[in-house]
N, C-alpha and C positions, 0 to 999 in steps of 0.2 A: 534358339533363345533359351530355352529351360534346358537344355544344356549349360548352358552359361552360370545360369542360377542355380543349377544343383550345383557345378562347381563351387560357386562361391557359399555357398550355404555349407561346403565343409571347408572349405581356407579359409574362410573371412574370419570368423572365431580366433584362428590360430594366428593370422598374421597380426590380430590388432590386440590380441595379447602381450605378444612379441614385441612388438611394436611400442605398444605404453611401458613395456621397462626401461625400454631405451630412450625414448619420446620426454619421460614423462619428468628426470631428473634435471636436463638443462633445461625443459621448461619451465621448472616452477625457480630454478635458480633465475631464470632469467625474470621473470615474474616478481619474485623477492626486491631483486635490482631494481626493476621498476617503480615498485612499491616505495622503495627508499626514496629514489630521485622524487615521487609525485609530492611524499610526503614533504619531503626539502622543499621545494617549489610546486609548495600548494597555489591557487589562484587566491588574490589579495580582491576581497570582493568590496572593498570600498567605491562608493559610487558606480555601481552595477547597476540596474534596473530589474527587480526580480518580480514577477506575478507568480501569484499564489491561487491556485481555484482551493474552497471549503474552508477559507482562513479563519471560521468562528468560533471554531473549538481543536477539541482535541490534537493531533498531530499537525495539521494544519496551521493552529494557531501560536504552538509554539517553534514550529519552524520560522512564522513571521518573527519571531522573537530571535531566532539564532539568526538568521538575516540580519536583523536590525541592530545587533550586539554586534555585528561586522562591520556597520556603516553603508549597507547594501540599500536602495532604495528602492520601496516598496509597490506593490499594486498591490490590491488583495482583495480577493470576491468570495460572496458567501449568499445565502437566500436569506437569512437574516440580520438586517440592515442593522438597527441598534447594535446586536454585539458586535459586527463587523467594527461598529466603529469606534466601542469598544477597544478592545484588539490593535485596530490602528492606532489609538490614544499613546497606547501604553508600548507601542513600538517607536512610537516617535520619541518618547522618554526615555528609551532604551540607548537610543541611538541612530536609528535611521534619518537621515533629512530632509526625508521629503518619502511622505506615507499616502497614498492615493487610492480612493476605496471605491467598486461595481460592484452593487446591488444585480447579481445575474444568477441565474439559473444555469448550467451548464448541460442539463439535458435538453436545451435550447438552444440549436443549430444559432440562430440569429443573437441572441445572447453571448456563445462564445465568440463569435466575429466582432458586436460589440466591445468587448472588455478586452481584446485586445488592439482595435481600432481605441479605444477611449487610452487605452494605456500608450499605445504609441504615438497619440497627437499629445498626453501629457508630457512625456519624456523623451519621445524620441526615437528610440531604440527599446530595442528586448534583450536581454543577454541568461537571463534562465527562466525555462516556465517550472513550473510546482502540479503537477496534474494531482491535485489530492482529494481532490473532492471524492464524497464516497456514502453510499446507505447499505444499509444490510437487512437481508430477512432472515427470519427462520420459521420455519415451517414445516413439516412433512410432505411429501411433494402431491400424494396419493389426500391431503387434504384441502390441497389448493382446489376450492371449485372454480375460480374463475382464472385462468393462468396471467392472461389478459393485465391483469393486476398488477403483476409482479414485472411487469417492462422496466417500471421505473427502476429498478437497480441498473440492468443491465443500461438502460437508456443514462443513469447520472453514470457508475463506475465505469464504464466501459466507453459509450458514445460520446460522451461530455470530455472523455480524454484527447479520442480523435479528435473532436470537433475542433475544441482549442487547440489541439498542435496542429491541425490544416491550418487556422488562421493564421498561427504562428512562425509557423515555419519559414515564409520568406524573410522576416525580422531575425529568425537566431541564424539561418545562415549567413548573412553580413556580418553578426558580430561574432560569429564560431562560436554560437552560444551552446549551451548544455540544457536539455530536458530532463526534469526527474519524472516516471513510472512510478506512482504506488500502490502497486500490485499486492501479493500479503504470502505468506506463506499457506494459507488456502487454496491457494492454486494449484499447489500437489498434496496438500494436509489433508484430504477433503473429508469434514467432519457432517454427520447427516443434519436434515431437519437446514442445511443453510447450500440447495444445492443451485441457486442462481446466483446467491454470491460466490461463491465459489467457481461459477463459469464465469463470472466476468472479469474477476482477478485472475483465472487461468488462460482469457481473450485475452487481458492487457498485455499479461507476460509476453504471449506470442507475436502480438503485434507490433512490440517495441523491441523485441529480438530482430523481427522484420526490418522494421526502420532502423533500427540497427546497419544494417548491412547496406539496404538500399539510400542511407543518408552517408556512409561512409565515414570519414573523418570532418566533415564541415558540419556536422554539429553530433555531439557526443551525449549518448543519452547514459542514464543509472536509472537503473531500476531496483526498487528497495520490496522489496519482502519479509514485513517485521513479522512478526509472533503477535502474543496478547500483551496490549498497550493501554495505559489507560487515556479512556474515550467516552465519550457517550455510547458508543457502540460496548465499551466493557462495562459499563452504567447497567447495561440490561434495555436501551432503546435502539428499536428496530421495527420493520415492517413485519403486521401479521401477515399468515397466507391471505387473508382478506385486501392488503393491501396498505392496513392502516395503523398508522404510526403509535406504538404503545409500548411501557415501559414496565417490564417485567424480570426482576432480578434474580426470582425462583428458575426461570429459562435462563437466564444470563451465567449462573454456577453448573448447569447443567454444558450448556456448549463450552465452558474456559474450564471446571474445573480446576483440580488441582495444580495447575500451573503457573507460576506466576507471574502475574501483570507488571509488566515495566513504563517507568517512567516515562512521557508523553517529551516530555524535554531531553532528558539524556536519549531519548531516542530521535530527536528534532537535531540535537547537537552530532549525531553518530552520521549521519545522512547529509548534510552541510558538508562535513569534514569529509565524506565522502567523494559529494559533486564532486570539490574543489580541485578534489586527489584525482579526479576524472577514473573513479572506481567505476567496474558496469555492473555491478550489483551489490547491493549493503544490504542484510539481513541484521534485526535488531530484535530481540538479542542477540548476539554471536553464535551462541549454543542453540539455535533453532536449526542452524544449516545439517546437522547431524540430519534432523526430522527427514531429508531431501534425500540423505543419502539409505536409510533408512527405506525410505517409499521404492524406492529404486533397486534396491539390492532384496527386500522382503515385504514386496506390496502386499501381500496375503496376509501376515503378521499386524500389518497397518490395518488392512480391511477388519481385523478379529478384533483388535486392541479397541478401533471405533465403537463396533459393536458392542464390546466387553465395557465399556465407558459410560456411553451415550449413549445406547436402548438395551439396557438389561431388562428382563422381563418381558411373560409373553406378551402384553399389552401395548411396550414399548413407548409407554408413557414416559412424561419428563420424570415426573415423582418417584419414579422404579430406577430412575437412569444410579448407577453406581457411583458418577462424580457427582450429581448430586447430594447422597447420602453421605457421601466421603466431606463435602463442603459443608455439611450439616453438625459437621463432628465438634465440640465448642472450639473456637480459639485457630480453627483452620482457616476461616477467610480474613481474619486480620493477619494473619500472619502470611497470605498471599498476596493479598490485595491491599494497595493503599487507601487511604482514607476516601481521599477523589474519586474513589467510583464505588465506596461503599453507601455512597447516600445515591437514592434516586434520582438522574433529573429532572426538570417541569420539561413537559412538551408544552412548546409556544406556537403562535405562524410562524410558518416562516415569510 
C-alpha cells in the first residue's frame, strides 16, 4: 500500500498537469456552449412559487423583489413580522400575484417544517427555495468568554439552511425545482475577528456541493458567494463575542475596508439570472472570484495581507487595524460605500 502512494505522490503531479492542457480547452468550449444555450432558454419564472428565508432586508429582500419583477409567486419568511410585510407590500406592486408571508425563525427545526408546510397548503407546490437567511459576529475568538453564545450563527447560517431544504426537498423534487445556497466568499476569504461566520458559510459551501452530487439532476442547486454587499450586515450590525446584537460602524470599516460595497439589487438581479441559467455558482461581484484563486495558489500571501489589513499593531486592536485608518482618510468611505449602509441601522425585536 505505501508503495502505491509513494508512486502516485510522484506521477499524480505530472499526469494532472498534463492532463489539464489537454482537458481543460474543450472543456471550458464546451462550457461556453452551454452558457449560450442556458442563457437562450433561461427559465420563464412566471407563476413559479418561490420561498425566500431572511426576506426583511438586505439581499433577501431584494431578491423578493427580482422574483416579483418576474411574476414569480411569493412566500417570504423573516423574524421580523412588520417589515416582512413590508416587503411583501411592495412585491406585490412590483408584480408578483400572490405574496404570502411566515413569521419563522429558521434556526428552529419546527419552524422550517412550518413555513414550508404553510407554503405548500397555500400554493401547492415549491419550485425554488432561497436559503438566505443569515447573522454574523465579529469578535476575536480568544475573547469570546462564553462560546456557548455564538451557536446562533452557526444554528441560523448553516442549520436553518438544512433544516429548510429537508423539509423541502420532497416538494422540489416533483417540480425539478432549484435551491439557492448563500454561502459568501468567506468561506475561503477568511478575514479574522469573524471566525464562526466564516465556518458556517464554509459548512454551507460543502454541504450543497454534497447535495449537489447526492441529489443529482432532479433538483439543481446554485450556490452564490457574493463579496461586500450592502446589508445591515455592511450597516456595521452583528453579534458581539457576548452574543448580543449591536451596531458599530467603527468595526464595520475595519472588517470591509477599502473595498467596495455593491448593490443589494444588482446583486439580487445577478443570482435570479443565475438560478434561471441553472448556474452552480454566481459570485457577486464578478471580480471577487480572483480572491478564490488567489487563496489557492498563494494562501500565505492571503494569510499576511489579512494580518497587514485587519490587526496591524501589537495590541491588534480595531483602532490600529490599517483599513481602518485607510477608511478614515476624508472622502474614502463615500466614495466606497453607498449611502444605504453609511447611516446606522435601529436594532428592533425581532
Amino acid at each position: 500500500m505505501e508503495l502505491i502512494n509513494d508512486f502516485l505522490n510522484l506521477t499524480a503531479p505530472f499526469f494532472t498537469f498534463f492532463g489539464l492542457c489537454f482537458f481543460l480547452p474543450p472543456f471550458y468550449f464546451f462550457k461556453l456552449v452551454q452558457s449560450i444555450f442556458s442563457t437562450i432558454f433561461s427559465e420563464n419564472l412566471h407563476g413559479k412559487v418561490v420561498l425566500i428565508t431572511g426576506a426583511s432586508s438586505g439581499i433577501g429582500e431584494h431578491l423578493a423583489y427580482e422574483y416579483a419583477s418576474r411574476g414569480a409567486c411569493l412566500a417570504l419568511t423573516a423574524r421580523r413580522k412588520n417589515r416582512l410585510e413590508e416587503v411583501a407590500e411592495i412585491a406585490r406592486e412590483i408584480g408578483s400575484p400572490n405574496v404570502f408571508t411566515v413569521h419563522a425563525d429558521v434556526s428552529k427545526p419546527d419552524d422550517c417544517r412550518r413555513l414550508v408546510d404553510d407554503t405548500i397548503t397555500h400554493f401547492g407546490r415549491l419550485d425554488h427555495l432561497v436559503n438566505n437567511a443569515g447573522i454574523t459576529q465579529i469578535s476575536m475568538f480568544e475573547d469570546v468568554e462564553d462560546i456557548t453564545r455564538n451557536k446562533a450563527v452557526l444554528d441560523t447560517n448553516f442549520w436553518g439552511s438544512v433544516y429548510t431544504t429537508r423539509a423541502a426537498l420532497p416538494y422540489l423534487r416533483q417540480s425539478n425545482g432549484k435551491i439557492v445556497a448563500m454561502s459568501s466568499s468567506a468561506a475561503w476569504l477568511t478575514a479574522p475577528r469573524m471566525s464562526f461566520y466564516n465556518a458556517s458559510k464554509a459548512a454551507l459551501l460543502s454541504f450543497f456541493e454534497t447535495m449537489r452530487i447526492e441529489l443529482g439532476g432532479d433538483v439543481h442547486i446554485t450556490i452564490v458567494t457574493p463579496g461586500y454587499i450592502e446589508s445591515e450586515l455592511t450597516q456595521g450590525k452583528y453579534l458581539s463575542g457576548e452574543g448580543e446584537l449591536i451596531v458599530n460602524q467603527d468595526v464595520r470599516d475595519v472588517q470591509i475596508g477599502p473595498f467596495p460595497v455593491a448593490s443589494a439589487s444588482g446583486c439580487a438581479k445577478a443570482i435570479v439570472n443565475g438560478v434561471c441559467r441553472k448556474q452552480r455558482y454566481v459570485t457577486e461581484p464578478s471580480w471577487f472570484k480572483v480572491t478564490y484563486l488567489w487563496k489557492v495558489l498563494c494562501p500565505e500571501l492571503i494569510e499576511w495581507g489579512c494580518r497587514l489589513l485587519y490587526m496591524t499593531g501589537s495590541s491588534m486592536s480595531e483602532e490600529n487595524a490599517l483599513n481602518k485608518r485607510i477608511m478614515d482618510i476624508p472622502g474614502v468611505r463615500s466614495a466606497l460605500y453607498p449611502e444605504s449602509i453609511r447611516r446606522p441601522p435601529e436594532i428592533k425585536s425581532e
